[in-house]
N, C-alpha and C positions, 0 to 999 in steps of 0.2 A: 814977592814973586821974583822969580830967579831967569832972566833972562839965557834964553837958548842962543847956541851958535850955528848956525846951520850953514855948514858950507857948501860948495857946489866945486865937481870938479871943471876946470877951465876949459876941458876939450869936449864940454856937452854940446851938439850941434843938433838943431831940431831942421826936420828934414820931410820932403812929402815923399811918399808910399803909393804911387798908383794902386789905384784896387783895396788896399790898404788903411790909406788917410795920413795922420804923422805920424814920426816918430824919432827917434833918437839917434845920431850916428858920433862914432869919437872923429873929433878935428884935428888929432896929433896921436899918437900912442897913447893907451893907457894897459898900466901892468896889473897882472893878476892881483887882486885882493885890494888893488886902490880905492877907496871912497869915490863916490861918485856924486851922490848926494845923500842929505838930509833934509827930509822935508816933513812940515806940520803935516797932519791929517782931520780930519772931520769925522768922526766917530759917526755910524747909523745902526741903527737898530733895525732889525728884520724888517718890521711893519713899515718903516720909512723908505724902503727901497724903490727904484720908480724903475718904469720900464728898461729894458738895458737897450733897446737902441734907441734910447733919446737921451741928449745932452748928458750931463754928470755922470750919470749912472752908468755910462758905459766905461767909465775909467775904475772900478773896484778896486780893491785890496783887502784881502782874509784881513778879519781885526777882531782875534782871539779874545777880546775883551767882556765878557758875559754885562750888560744885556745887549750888547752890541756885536753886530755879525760881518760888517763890512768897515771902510771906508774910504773916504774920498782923498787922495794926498794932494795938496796945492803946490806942488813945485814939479821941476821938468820931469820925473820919475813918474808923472801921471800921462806921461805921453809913449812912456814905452810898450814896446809891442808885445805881443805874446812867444815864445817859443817854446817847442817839445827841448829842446836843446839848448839850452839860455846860455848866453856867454856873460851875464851878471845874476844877484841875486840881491833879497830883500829882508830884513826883518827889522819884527815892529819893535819898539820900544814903546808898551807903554804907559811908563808911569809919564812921560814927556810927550807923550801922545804924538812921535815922529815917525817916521819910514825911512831905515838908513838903508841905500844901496852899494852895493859897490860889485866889482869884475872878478869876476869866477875864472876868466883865463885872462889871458893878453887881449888885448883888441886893438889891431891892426886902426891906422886910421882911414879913416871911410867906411870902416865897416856898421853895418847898424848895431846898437844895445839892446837883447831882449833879454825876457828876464819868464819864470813860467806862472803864472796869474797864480798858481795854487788855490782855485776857487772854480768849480765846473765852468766848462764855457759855456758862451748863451752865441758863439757863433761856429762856425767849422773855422778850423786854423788849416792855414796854407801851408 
């Protein structure tokens, strides 16, 4: 077994969302196309899926992986919000079975990290 490296970028701040709940904001600059994170995921098969507003199941991730249609990722990238207009973005890796994200433009600090779910929503987005 070949141990993974999964880094995190420094300026990830998790932050509350009135109305919302949490989610991610940069603590300093971060430039277009920086890594942001890399994080494990939890593979789920259709039939494994559980309601989307309770617990786990509401954090998804498209997981192209046949027989597997979702999953869960364990690191701060499971806290980002949704947006029509994301200022990061996500793909899967998975022979490593990870979620690399990184910043689609600049982001300003303070601003929040969205990123767009790519998997129908099960809420209305703001």
């Amino acid at each position: 077994m070949t141990p993974l490296d999964l880094p995190r970028h420094p300026a990830l701040r998790v932050a509350d969302f009135p109305g919302r709940g949490r989610g991610l904001v940069a603590g300093a600059p971060i430039r277009k196309g920086e890594l942001l994170e890399i994080a494990p995921v939890i593979p789920l098969r259709r039939e494994d899926l559980g309601a989307r507003e309770k617990g786990i199941f509401s954090y998804p991730f498209d997981w192209p992986e046949p027989p597997y249609a979702e999953a869960i990722a364990l690191g701060l990238v499971s806290l980002l919000n949704h947006s029509s207009t994301p200022n990061a973005d996500f793909e899967t890796d998975i022979p490593n079975r990870t979620i690399r994200c990184f910043a689609l433009a600049d982001i300003a600090a303070g601003a929040e990290i969205t990123i767009d779910y790519g998997i129908p929503l099960w809420f209305e987005a703001r």
